[in-house]
C-alpha atoms as an extended CHARMM CRD file, in Angstrom:
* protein
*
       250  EXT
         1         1  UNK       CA              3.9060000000        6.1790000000      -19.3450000000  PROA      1               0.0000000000
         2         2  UNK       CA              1.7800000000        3.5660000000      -18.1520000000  PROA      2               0.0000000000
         3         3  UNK       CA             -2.1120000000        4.9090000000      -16.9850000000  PROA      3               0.0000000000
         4         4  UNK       CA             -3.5540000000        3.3610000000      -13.7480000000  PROA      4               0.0000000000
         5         5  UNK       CA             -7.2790000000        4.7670000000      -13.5000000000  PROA      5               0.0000000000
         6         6  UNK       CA             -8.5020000000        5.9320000000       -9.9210000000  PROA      6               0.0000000000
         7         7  UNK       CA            -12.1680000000        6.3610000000      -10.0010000000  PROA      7               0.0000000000
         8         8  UNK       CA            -13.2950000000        9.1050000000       -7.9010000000  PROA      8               0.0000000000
         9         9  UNK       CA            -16.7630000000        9.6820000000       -6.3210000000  PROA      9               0.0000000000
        10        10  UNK       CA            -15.2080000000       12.3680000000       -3.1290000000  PROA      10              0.0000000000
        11        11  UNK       CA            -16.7840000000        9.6160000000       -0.8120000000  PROA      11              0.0000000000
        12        12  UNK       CA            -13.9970000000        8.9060000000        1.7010000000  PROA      12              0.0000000000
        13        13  UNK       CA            -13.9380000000        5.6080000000        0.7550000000  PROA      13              0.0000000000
        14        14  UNK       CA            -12.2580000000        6.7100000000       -2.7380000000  PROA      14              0.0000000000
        15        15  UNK       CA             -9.6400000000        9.3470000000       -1.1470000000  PROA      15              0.0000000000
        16        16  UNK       CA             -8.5970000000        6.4290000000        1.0840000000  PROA      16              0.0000000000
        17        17  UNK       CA             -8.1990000000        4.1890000000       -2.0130000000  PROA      17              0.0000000000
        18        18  UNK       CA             -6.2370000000        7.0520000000       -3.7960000000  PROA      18              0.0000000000
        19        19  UNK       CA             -4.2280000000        7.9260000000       -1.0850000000  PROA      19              0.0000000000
        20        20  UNK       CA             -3.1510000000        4.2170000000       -0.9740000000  PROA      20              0.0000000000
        21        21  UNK       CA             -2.7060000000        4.0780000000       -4.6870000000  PROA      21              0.0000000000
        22        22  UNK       CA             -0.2020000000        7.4480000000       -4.7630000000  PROA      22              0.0000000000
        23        23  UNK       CA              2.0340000000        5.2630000000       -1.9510000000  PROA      23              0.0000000000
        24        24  UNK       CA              1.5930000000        2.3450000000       -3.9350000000  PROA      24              0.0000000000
        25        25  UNK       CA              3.2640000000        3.9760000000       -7.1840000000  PROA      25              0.0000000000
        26        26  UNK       CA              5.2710000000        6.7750000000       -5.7310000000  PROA      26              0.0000000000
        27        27  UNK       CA              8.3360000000        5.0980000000       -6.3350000000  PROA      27              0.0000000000
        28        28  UNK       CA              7.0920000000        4.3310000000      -10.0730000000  PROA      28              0.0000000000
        29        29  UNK       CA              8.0380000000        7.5900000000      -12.0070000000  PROA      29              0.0000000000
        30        30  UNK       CA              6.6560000000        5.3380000000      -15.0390000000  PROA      30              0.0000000000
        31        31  UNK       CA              3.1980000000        5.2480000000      -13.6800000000  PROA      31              0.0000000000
        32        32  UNK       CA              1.0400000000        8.3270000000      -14.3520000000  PROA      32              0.0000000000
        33        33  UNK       CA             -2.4880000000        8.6600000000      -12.0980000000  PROA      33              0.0000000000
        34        34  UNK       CA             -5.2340000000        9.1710000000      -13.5290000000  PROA      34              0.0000000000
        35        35  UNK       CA             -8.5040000000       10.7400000000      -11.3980000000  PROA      35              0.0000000000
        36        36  UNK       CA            -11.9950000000        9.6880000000      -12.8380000000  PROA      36              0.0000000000
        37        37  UNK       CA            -15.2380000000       11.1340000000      -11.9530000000  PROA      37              0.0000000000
        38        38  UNK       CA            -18.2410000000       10.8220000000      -13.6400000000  PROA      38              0.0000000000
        39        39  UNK       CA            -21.0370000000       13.3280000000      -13.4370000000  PROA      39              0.0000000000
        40        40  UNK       CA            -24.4190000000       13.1980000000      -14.4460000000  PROA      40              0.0000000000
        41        41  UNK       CA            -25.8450000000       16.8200000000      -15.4420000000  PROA      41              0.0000000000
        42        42  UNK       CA            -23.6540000000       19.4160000000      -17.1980000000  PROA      42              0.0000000000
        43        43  UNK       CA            -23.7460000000       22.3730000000      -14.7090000000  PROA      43              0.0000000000
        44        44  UNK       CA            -22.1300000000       19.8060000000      -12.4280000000  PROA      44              0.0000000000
        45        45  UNK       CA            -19.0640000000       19.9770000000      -14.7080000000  PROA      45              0.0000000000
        46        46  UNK       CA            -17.1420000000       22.9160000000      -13.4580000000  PROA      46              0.0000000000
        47        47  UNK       CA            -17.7830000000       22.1880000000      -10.1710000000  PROA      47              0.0000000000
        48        48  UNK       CA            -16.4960000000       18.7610000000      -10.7080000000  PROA      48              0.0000000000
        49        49  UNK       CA            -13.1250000000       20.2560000000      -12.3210000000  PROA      49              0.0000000000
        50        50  UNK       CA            -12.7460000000       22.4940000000       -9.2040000000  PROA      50              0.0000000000
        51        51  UNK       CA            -12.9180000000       19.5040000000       -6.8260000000  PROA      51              0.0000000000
        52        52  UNK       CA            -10.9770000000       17.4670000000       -8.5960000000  PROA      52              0.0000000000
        53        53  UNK       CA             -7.9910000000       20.7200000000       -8.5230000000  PROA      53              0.0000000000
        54        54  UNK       CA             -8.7110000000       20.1470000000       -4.5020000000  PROA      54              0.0000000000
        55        55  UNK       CA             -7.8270000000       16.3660000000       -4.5760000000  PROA      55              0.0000000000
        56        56  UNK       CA             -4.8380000000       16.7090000000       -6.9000000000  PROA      56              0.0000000000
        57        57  UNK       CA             -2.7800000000       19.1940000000       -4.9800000000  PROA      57              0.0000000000
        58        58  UNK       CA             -4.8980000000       17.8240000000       -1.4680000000  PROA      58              0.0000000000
        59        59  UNK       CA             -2.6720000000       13.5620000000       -2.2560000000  PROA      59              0.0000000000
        60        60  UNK       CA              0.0980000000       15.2880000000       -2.9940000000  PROA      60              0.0000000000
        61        61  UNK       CA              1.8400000000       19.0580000000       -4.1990000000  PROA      61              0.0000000000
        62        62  UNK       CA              5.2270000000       16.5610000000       -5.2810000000  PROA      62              0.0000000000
        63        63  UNK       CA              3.8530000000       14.5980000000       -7.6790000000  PROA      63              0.0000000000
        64        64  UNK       CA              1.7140000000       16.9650000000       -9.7530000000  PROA      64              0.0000000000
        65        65  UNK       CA              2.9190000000       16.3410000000      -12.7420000000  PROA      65              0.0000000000
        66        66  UNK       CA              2.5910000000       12.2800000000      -12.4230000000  PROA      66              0.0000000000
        67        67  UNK       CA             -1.5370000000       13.3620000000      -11.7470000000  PROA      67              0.0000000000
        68        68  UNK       CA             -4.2770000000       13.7640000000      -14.2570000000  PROA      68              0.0000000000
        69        69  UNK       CA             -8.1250000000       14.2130000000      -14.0580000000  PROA      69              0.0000000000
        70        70  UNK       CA            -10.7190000000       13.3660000000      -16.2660000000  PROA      70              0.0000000000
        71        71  UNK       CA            -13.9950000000       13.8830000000      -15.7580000000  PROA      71              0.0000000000
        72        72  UNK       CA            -17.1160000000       13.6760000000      -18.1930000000  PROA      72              0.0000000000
        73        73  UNK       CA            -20.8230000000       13.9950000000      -18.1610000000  PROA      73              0.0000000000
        74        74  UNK       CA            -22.7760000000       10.3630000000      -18.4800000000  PROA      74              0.0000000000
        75        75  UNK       CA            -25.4610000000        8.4300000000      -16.6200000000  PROA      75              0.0000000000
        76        76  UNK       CA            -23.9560000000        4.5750000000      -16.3790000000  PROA      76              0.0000000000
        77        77  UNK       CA            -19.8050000000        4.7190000000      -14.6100000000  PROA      77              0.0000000000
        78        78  UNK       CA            -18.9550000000        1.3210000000      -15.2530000000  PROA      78              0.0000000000
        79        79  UNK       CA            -19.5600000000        1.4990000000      -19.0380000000  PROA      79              0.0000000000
        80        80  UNK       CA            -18.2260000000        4.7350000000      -19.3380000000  PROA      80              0.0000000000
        81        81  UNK       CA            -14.9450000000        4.0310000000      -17.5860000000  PROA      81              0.0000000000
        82        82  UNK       CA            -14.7850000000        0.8930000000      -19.0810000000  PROA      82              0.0000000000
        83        83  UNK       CA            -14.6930000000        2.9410000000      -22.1130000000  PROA      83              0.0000000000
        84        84  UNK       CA            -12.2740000000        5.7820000000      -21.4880000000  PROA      84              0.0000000000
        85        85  UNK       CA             -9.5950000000        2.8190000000      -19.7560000000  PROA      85              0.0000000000
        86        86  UNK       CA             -9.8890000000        1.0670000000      -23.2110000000  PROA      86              0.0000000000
        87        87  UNK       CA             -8.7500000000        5.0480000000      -25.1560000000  PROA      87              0.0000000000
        88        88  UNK       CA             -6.4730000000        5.4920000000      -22.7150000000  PROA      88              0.0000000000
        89        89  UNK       CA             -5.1320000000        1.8670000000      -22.9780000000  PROA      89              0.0000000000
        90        90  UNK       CA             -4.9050000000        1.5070000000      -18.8500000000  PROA      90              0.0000000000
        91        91  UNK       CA             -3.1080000000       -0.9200000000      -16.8840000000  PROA      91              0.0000000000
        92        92  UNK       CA             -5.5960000000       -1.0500000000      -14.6500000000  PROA      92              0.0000000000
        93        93  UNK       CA             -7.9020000000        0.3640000000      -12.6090000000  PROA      93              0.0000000000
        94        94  UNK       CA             -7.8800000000        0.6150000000       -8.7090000000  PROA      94              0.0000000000
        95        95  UNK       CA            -10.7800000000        0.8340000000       -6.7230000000  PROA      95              0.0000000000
        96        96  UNK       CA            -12.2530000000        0.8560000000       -3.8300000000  PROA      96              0.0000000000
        97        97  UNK       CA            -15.2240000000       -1.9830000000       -2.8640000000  PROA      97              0.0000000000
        98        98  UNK       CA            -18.4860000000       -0.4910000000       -3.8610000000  PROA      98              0.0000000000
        99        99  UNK       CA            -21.7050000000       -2.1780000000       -5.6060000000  PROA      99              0.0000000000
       100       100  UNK       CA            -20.2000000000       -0.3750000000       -9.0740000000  PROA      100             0.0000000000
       101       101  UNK       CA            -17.2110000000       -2.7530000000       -8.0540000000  PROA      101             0.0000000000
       102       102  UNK       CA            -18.8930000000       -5.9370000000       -9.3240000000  PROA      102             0.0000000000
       103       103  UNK       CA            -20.3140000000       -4.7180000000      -12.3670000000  PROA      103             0.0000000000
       104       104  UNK       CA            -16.9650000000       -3.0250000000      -13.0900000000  PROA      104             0.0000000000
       105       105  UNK       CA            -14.9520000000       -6.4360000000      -12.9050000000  PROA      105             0.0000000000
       106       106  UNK       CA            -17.8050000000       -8.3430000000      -14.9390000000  PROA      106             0.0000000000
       107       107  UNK       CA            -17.2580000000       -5.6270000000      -17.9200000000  PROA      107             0.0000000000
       108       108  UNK       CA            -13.5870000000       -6.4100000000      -17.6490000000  PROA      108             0.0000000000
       109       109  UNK       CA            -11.7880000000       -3.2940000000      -19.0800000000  PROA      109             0.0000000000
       110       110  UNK       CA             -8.4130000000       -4.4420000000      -17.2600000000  PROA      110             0.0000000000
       111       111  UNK       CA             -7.2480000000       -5.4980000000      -14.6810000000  PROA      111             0.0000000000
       112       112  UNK       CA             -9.4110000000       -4.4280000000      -11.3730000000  PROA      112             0.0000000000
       113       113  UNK       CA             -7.6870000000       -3.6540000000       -8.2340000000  PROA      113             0.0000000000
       114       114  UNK       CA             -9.4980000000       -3.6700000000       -5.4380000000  PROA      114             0.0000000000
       115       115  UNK       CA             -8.4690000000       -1.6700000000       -2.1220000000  PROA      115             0.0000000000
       116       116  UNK       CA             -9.9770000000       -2.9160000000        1.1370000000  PROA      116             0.0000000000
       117       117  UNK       CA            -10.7560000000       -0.2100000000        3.5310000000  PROA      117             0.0000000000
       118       118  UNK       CA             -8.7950000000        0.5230000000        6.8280000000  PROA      118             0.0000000000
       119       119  UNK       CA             -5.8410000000       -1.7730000000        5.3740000000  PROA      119             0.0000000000
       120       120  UNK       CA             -1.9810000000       -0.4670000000        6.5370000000  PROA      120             0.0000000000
       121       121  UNK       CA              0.4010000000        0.3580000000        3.5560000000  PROA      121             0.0000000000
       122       122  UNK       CA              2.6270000000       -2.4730000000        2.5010000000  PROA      122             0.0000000000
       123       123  UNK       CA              4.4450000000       -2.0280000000       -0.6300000000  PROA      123             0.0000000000
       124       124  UNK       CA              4.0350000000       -4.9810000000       -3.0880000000  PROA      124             0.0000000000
       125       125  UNK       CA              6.9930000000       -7.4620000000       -3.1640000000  PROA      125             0.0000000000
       126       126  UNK       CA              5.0670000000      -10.5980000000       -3.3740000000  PROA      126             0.0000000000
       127       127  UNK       CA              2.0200000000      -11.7660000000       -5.1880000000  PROA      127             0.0000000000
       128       128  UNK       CA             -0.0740000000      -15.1220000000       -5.4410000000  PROA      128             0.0000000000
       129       129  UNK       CA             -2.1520000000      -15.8260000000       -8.2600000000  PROA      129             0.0000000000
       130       130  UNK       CA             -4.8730000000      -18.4680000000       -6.9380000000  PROA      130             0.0000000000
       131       131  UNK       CA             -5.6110000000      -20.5860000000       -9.7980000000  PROA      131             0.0000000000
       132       132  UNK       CA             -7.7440000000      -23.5410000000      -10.2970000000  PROA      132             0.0000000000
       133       133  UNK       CA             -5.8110000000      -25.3080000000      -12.2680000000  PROA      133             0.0000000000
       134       134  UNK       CA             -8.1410000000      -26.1770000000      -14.9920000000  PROA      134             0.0000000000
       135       135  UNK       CA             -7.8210000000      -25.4580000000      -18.9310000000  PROA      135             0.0000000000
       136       136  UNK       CA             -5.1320000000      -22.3490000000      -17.4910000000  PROA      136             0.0000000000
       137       137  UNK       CA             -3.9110000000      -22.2430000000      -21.1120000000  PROA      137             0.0000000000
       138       138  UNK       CA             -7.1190000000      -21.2230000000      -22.2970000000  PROA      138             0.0000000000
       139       139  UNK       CA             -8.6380000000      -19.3180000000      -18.9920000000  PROA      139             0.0000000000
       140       140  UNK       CA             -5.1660000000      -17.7140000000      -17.2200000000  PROA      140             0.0000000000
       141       141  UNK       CA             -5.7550000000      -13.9400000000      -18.5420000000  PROA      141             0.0000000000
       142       142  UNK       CA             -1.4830000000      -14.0570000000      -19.0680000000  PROA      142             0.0000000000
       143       143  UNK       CA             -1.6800000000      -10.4680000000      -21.3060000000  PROA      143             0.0000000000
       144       144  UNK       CA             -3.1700000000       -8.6760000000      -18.6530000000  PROA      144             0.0000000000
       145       145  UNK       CA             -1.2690000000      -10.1890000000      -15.6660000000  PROA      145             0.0000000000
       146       146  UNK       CA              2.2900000000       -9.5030000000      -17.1820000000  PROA      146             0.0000000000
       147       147  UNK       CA              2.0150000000       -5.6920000000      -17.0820000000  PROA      147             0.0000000000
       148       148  UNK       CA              0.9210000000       -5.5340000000      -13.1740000000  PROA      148             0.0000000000
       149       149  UNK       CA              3.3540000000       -7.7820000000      -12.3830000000  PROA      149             0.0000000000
       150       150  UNK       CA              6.3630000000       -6.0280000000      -14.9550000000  PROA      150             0.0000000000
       151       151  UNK       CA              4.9620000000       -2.8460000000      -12.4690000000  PROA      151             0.0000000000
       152       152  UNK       CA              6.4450000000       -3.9650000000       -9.6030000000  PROA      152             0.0000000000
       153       153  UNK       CA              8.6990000000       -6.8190000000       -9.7380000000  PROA      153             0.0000000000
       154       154  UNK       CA              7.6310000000       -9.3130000000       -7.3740000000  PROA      154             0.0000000000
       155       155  UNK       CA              8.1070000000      -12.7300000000       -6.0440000000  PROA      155             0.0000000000
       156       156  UNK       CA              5.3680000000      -14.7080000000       -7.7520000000  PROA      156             0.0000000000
       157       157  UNK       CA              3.7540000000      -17.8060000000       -6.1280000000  PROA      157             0.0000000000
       158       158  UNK       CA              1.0030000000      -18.9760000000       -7.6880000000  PROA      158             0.0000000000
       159       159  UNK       CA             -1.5220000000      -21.0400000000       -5.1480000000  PROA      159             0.0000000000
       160       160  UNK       CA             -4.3300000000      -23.6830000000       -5.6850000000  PROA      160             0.0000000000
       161       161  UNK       CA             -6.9800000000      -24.5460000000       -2.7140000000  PROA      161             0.0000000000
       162       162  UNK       CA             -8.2550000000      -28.1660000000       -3.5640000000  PROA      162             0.0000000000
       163       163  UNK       CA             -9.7560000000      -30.8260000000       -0.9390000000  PROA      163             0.0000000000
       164       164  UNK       CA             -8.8820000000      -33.5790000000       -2.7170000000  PROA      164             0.0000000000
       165       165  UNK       CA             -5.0880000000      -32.8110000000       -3.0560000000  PROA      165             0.0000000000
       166       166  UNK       CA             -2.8060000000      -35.0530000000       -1.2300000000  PROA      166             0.0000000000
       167       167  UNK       CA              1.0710000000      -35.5850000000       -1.0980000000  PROA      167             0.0000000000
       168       168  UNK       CA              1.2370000000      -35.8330000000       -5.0170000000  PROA      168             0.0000000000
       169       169  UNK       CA              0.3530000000      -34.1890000000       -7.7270000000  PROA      169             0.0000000000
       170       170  UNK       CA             -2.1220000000      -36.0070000000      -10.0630000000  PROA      170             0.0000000000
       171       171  UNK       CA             -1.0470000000      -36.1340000000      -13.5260000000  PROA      171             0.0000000000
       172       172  UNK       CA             -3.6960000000      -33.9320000000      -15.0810000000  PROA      172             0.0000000000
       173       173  UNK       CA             -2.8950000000      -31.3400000000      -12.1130000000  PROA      173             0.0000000000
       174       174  UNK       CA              1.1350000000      -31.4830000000      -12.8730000000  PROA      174             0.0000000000
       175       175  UNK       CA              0.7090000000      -31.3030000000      -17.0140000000  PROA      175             0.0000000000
       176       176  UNK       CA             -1.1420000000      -27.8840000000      -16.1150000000  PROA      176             0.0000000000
       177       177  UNK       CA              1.1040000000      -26.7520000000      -13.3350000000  PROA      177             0.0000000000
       178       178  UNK       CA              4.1080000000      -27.1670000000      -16.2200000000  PROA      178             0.0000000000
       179       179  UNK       CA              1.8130000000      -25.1550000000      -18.4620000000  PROA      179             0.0000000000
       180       180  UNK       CA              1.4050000000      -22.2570000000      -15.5580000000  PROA      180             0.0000000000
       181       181  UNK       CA              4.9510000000      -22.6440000000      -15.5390000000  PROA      181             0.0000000000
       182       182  UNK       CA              5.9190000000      -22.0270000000      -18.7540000000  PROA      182             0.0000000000
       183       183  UNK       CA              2.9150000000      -18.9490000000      -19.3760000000  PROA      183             0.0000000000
       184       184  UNK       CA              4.9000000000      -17.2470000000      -15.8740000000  PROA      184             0.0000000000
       185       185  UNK       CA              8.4880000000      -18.3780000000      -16.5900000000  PROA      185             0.0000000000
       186       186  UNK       CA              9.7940000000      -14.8030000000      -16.4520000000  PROA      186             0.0000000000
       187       187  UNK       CA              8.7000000000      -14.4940000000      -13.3450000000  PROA      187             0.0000000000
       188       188  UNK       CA              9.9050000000      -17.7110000000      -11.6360000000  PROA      188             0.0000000000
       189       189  UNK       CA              6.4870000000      -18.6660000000      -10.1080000000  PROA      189             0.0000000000
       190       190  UNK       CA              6.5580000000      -20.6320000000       -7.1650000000  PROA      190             0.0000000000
       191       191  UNK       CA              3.5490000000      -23.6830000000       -6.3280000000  PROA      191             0.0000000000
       192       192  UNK       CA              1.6430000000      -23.7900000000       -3.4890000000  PROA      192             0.0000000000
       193       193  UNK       CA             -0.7530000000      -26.5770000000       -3.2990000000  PROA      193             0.0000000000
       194       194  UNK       CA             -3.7630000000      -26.2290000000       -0.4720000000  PROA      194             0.0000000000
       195       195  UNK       CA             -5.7010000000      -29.1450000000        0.9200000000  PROA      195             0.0000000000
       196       196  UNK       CA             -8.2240000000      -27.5360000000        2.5670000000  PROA      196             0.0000000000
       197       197  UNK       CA            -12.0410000000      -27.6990000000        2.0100000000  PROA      197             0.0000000000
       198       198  UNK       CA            -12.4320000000      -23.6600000000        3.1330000000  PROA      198             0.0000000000
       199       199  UNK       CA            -11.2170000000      -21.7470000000       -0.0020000000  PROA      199             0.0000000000
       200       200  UNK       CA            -11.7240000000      -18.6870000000        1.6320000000  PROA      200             0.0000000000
       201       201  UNK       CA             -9.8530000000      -19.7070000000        5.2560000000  PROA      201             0.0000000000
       202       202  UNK       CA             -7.3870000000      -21.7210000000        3.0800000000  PROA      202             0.0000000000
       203       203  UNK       CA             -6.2980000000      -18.3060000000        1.0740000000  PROA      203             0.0000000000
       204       204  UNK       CA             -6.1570000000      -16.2700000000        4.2720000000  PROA      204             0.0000000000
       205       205  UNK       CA             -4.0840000000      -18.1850000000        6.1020000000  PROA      205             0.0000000000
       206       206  UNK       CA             -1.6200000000      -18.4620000000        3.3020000000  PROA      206             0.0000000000
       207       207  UNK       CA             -1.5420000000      -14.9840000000        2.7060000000  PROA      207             0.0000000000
       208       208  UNK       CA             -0.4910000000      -14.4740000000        6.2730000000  PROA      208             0.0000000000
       209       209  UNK       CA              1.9750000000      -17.3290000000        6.2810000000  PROA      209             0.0000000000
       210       210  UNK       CA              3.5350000000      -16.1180000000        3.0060000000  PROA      210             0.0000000000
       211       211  UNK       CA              3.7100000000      -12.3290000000        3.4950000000  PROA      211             0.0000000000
       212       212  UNK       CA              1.3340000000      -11.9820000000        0.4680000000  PROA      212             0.0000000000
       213       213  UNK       CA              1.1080000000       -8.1010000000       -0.9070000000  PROA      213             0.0000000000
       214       214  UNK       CA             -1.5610000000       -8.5420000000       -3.3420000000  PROA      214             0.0000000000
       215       215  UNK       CA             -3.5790000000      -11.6110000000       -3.9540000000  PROA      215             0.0000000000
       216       216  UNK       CA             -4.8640000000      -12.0190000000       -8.2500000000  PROA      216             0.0000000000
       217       217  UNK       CA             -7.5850000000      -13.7830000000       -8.4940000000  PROA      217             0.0000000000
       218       218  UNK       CA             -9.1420000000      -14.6850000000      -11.7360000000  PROA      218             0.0000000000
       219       219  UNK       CA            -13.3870000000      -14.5000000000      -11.4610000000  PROA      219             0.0000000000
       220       220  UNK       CA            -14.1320000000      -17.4420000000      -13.6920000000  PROA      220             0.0000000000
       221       221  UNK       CA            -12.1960000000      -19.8830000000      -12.2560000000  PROA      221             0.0000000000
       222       222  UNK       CA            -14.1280000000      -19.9190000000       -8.8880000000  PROA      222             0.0000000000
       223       223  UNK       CA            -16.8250000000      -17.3700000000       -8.5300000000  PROA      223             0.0000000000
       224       224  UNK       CA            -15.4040000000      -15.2500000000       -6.4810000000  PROA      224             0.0000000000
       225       225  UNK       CA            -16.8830000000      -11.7580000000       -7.3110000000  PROA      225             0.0000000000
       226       226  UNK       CA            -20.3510000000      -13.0090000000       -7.2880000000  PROA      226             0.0000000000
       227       227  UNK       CA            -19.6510000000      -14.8880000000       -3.8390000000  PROA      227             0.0000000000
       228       228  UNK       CA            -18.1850000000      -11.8590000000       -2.8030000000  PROA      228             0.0000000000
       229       229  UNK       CA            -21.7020000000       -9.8950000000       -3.3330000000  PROA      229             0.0000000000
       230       230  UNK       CA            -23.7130000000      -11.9770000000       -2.3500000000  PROA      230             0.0000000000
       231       231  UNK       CA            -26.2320000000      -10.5440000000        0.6340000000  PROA      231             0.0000000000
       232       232  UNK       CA            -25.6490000000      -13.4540000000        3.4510000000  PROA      232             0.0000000000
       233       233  UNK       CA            -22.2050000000      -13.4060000000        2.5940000000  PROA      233             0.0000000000
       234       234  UNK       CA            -20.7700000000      -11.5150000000        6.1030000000  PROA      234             0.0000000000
       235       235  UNK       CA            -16.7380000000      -12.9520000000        5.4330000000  PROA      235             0.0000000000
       236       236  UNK       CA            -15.7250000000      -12.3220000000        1.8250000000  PROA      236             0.0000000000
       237       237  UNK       CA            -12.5140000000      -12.2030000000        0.6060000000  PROA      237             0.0000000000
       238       238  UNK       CA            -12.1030000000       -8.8380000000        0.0800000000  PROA      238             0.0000000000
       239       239  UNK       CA            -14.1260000000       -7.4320000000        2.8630000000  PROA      239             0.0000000000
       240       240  UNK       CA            -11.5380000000       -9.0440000000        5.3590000000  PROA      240             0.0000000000
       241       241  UNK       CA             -8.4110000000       -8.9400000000        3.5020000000  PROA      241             0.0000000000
       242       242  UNK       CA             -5.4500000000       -7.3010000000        4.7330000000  PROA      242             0.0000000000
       243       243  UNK       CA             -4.2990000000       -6.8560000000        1.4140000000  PROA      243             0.0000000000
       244       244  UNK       CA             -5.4490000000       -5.7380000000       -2.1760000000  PROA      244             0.0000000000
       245       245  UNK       CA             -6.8260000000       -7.9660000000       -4.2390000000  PROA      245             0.0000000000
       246       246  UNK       CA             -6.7170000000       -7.6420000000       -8.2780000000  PROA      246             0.0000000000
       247       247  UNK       CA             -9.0570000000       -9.1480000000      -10.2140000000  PROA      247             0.0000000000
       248       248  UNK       CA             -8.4810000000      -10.0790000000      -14.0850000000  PROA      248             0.0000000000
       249       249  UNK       CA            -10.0320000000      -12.0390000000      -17.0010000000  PROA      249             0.0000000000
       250       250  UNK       CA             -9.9640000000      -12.4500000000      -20.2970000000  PROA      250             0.0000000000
């Protein structure tokens, strides 16, 4: 069975994300669900347990059996998930955007997917992995891409946003777009190239043109989950995308 962590904090904003996440994997009888809570004093442990029971049978009486929960006692979550997805050798883990998000990505346990609230349901049959197209042999996290995308299958494109792209490829750009190639060749990737100075507008648009269901981005390449953080920072990515977003790194 393959784990897939859903931290829980009973905010609404979590049952939404695990609500999504048991439609996402319904149809994945290889995919167990793991609840996560974290509590900070011990008599808060029972009571913890006994919510948890509520949320189980509360997503879903059918799939019991494809639904854990695990909940411990400790004072800092992302560390301590970070920890227990690393025992439990997880997937990944999918979330919902919080200020725990950011540190959660920067610890880098797995693979960090990201649920933005008030999205429809779309089940995943194409992703984009926006890439920068620089050193990808050394910064494309490849080991912890292939299992989300041996999860569900899709049509791969993988998409670069650059200004200074125009009708050709340069030749440093097409030596590392055969390299993508070959670290993706099960998958068949196909290239989008972007010439558009708003990286942000540029990945929206193709998202919408291309019937994107999840969008992997990799942090290092272009700063995107400390732009996406930042306080004057009113459209980020995730805020205003229609679809999840996973993050991953090496």
């Amino acid at each position: 069975m393959k784990n897939v962590i859903l931290p829980i904090d009973f905010s609404e904003c979590s049952l939404e994300m695990a609500r999504y996440s048991l439609r996402m994997f319904e149809n994945h009888p290889d995919v167990r669900l793991v609840l996560y809570y974290l509590y900070h004093s011990p008599e808060n442990g029972e009571s913890a347990y006994r919510a948890f029971e509520s949320v189980r049978f509360g997503l879903s009486p059918d799939y019991l059996d494809r639904i854990e929960t695990y909940a411990e006692e400790g004072e800092d979550f992302p560390t301590s998930i970070c920890a227990f997805s690393k025992r439990i050798e997880a997937v990944m883990i999918v979330t919902c955007l919080s200020r725990k998000t950011l540190k959660l990505v920067e610890n880098n346990p797995c693979p960090i997917m990201i649920i933005p609230s008030n999205i429809g349901f779309r089940e995943i049959r194409t992703v984009a992995i926006a890439s920068d197209f620089h050193h990808v042999e050394r910064d494309t996290p490849v080991e912890a891409i292939r299992p989300v995308l041996d999860l569900f299958h899709p049509e791969l494109h993988i998409v670069n946003v650059n200004s200074d792209f125009y009708i050709t490829l340069s030749e440093q750009y097409e030596k590392e777009r055969q390299k993508l190639a070959e670290l993706f060749r099960d998958y068949d990737p196909e290239f989008d190239f972007l010439s558009m100075y708003d990286y942000q507008e540029s990945i929206r648009l193709f998202v919408e043109e291309k019937q994107i269901d999840l969008l992997i981005t990799i942090p290092h390449h272009h700063g995107f989950v400390a732009d996406l953080f930042r306080e004057h920072h009113t459209v980020s990515l995730v805020m205003n995308s229609p679809i999840p977003v996973l993050a991953a790194h090496d």
